[in-house]
N, C-alpha and C positions, 0 to 999 in steps of 0.2 A: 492491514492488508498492504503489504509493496509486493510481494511477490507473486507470480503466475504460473503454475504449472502444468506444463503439456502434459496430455493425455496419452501421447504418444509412444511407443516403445520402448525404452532407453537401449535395450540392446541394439535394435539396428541401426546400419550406419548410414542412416540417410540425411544429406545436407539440409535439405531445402526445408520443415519444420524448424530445424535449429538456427535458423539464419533471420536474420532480423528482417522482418516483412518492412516496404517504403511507406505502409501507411501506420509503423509503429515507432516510426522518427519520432524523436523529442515526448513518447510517451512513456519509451521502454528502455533502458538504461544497452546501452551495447557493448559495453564493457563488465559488466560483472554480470557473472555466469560463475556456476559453481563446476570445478573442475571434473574428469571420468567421464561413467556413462550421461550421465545427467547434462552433460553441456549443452548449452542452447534451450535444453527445453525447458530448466528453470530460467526467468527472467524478474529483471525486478525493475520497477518501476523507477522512473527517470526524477532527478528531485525535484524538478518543479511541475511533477504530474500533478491534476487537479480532476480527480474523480467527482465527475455532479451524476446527478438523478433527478428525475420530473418528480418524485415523491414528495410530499407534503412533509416542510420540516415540524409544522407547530407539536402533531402530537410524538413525535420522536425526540424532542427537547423536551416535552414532558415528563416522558418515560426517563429520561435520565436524572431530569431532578428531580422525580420520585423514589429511583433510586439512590439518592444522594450523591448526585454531582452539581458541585457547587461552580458558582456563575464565575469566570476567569475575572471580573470584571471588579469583581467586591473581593480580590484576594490579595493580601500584600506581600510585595517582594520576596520574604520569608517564606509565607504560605507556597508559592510559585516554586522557589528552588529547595523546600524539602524533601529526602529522602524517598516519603511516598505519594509524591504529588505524580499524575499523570496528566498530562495533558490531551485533552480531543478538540480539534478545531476544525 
């Protein structure tokens, strides 16, 4: 999830959705925007956004390493830079 998409019209031409709100400084990146109708009202997340949630992580780390995602932690160098390694942190 980096990216946010308005709900908003893409055809009409109105500034003020498209324009970076002052309370989405330093969450929403102000420079990349995908060019045409779309500008402004896709945005993407700023790099050092940090998405939290009051959600309870224990059984959501569960559900993962049920699914088999294995612990960053017990993986060695190799494991980490293989072709199908993905990382979630």
């Amino acid at each position: 999830m980096t990216k946010i998409s308005s709900q908003f019209e893409k055809s009409r031409k109105v500034s003020g959705p498209r324009a970076l709100q002052p309370s989405q400084w330093g969450m929403l990146c102000p420079s990349d925007t995908p060019e045409g109708e779309a500008c402004g009202l896709v945005k993407n997340l700023a790099l050092m956004t940090h998405v939290t949630t009051d959600d309870e992580e224990g059984p959501l780390i569960s559900l993962c390493y049920s699914l088999g995602v294995e612990d960053l932690e017990l993986l060695s160098g190799d494991d980490l830079h293989a072709q199908s390694s993905f990382l979630i942190i």
